[in-house]
N, C-alpha and C positions, 0 to 999 in steps of 0.2 A: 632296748636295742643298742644306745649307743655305749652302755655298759657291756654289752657283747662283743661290739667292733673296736672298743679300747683295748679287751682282754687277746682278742686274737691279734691284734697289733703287735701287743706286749709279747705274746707266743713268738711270735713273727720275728722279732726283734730278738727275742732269748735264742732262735736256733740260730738266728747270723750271728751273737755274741760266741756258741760254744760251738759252729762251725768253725768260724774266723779262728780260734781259741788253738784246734786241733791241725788246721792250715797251716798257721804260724810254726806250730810243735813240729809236723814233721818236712816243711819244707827247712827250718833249724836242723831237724834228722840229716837231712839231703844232701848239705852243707858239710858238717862236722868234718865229715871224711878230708877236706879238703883245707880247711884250718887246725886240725891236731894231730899231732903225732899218734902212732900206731898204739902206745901204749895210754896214750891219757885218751883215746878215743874209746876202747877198750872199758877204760873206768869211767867215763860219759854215760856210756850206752848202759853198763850195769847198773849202776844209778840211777839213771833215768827209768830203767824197766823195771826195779824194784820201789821207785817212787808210785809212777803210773801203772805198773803192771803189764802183762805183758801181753794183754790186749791192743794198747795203747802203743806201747813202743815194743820193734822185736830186736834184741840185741844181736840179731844177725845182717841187720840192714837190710834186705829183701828188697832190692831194687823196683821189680815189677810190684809187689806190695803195697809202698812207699808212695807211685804213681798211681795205684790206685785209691789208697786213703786222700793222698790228695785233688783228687778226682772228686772220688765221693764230698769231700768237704764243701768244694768249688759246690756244686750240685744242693749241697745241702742250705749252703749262701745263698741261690737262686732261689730255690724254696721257698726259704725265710723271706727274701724279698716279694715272691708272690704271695704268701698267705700274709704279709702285709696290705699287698693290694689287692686281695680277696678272688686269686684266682684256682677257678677248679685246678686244672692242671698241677695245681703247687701241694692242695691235698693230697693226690693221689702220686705225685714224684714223693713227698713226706713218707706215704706207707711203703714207697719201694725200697726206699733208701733206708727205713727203721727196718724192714724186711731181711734186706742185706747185712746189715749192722749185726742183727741178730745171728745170722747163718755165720757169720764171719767169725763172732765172739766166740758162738757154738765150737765149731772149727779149732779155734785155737786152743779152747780147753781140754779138748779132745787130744789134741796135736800134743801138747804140756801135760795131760794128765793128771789135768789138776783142776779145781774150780776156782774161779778168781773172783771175787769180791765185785771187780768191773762190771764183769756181765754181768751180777745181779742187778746191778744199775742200768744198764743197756734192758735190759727186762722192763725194771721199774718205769725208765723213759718212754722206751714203746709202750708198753698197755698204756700210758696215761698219755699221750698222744695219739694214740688208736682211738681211745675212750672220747676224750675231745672231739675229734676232730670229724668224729662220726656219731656226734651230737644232732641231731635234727635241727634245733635254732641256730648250732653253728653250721651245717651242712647249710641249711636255706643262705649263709650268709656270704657262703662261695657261688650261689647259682643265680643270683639278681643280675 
């Protein structure tokens, strides 16, 4: 058991490292506008969306977007901090926000017409955090 409550710790701790990670990136995003000229902002964002793709970053700045990613992240920070402390709530805020994630990824490939490599990973994330976290010796370990 306490090999159980060290590994969801660690879970715990991985989504506040790659929440934090995506917070950072686009409240950076949020910014740009406001520190570079029209033209080097331009070659930023293309950059940037052919690094991470364009799940990740949308080279149109999408304001309302923007506050949502960052929303979501915030959200995803809380999470990670409850399934450290092993609360229900933080499981089931986890499957909303992988939920979303998914629909979102969906959405933009759609949108692009294209498949990106990302959402295969947003796929891969969610089942293996679904799969987890709807473990029976980890479920019992959110409900004591």
């Amino acid at each position: 058991m306490q090999r159980q409550k060290l590994t969801i710790r660690l879970l715990g701790i991985t989504i506040i490292l790659f929440a934090a990670m995506h917070l950072f990136l686009n409240l950076y995003i949020m910014i740009l506008p406001f520190i570079l000229k029209s033209d080097e902002l331009q070659k930023v964002m293309h950059a940037l969306s052919h690094t991470f793709g364009p799940i990740a970053i949308r080279e149109d700045r999408n304001f309302a977007i923007l506050c949502v990613k960052v929303s979501a992240s915030a959200l995803f920070i809380s999470s990670g901090i409850g399934v450290i402390k092993f609360k229900e709530w933080s499981r089931k805020l986890v499957f909303c926000l992988l939920g979303l994630r998914i629909i979102y990824g969906f959405t933009i490939c759609a949108i692009s017409n294209i498949f990106h490599p990302h959402l295969a990973i947003i796929l891969a994330e969610g089942l293996f955090l679904f799969y987890y976290l709807t473990r029976p010796a980890v479920k019992g370990e959110f409900r004591k």
